[in-house]
LUMTIGU-39430 format. One record per residue (C-alpha): x, y, z. Coordinates in steps of 0.05 Angstrom, whole numbers, padded with zeros to 5 digits, always signed. Each point is the difference from the previous one (the first is absolute). Layout:
<rs>
XYZ;...
</rs>
This chain:
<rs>
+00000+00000+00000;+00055+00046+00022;+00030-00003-00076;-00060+00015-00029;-00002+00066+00034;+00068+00005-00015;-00008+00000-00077;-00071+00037+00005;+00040+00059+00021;+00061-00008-00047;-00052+00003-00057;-00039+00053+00033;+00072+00042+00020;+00003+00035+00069;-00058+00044+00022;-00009+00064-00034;+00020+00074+00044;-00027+00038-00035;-00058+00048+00029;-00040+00008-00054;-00007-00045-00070;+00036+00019-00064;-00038+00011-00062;+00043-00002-00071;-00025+00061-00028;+00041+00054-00048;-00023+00072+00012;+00043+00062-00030;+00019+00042+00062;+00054+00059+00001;+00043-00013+00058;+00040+00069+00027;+00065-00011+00049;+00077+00005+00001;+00041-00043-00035;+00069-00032+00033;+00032+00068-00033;-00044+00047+00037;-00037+00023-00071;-00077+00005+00011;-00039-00031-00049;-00072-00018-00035;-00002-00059-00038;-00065-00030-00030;+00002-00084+00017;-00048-00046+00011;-00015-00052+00064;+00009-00073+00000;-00040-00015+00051;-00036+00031+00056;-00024-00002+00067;-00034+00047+00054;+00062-00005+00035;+00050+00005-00064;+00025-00005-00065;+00050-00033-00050;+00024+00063-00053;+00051-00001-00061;+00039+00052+00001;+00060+00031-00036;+00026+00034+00059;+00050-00027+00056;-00046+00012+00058;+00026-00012+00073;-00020-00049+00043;-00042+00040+00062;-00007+00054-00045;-00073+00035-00008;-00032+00005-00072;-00071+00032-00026;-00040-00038-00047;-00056+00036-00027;-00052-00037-00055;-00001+00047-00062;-00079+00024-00003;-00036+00022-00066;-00006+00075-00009;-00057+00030+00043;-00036+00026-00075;-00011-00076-00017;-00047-00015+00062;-00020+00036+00059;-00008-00062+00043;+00071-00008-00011;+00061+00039+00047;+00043+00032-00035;+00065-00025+00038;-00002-00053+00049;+00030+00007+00069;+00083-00030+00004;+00005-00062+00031;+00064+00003+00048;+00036-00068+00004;+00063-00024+00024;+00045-00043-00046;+00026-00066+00039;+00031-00039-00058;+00032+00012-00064;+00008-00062-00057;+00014-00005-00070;-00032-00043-00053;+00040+00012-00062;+00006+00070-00016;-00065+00016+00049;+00014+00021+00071;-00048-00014+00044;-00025+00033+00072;-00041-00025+00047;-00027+00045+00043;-00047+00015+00063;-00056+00043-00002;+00007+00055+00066;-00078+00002+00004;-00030-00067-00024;-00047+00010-00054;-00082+00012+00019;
</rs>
């Protein structure tokens, strides 16, 4: 019996940390912060994936680990609906990992405020 569990949970892997689920889910966002050199900048990426708590971005930048960034979600122009706002609030979010897959780096980082 004791195997059984044993392999149950090597197929299963160890129990997830995370506080909230991720969803796989591009959306374009302009993230504004410091790169390693000290240059601000606004780049227009996209999300990998996305929680209330965080996010997985591509970015071209060298972003520091502890390091806060502003994502903001690019909004249609307030003349093509009214029910629409015409910027959307920044999202502050610390980075906590950098990786690369091929010539994408990618950031995970944690939401300050989790998302409503």
């Amino acid at each position: 019996m004791e195997i059984n569990i044993l392999k149950e949970r090597q197929r299963t892997g160890p129990p997830s940390t995370r506080r909230s689920p991720r969803i796989r889910l591009q959306v374009p966002v302009f993230v504004r912060g410091t790169d390693v050199s000290g240059a601000e900048f606004v780049e227009l990426t996209k999300t990998l994936n996305i929680s209330a708590t965080g996010a997985c971005i591509t970015s071209a930048h060298i972003i520091r680990p502890d390091q806060t960034v502003y994502l903001t979600i690019p909004a249609p122009s307030p003349a093509s609906s009214s029910l629409v706002p015409s910027e959307t609030p920044p999202i502050a979010a610390k980075v906590l990992r950098q990786d690369s897959a091929g010539e994408m780096r990618l950031f995970g980082l944690e939401f300050l405020r989790p998302l409503d």
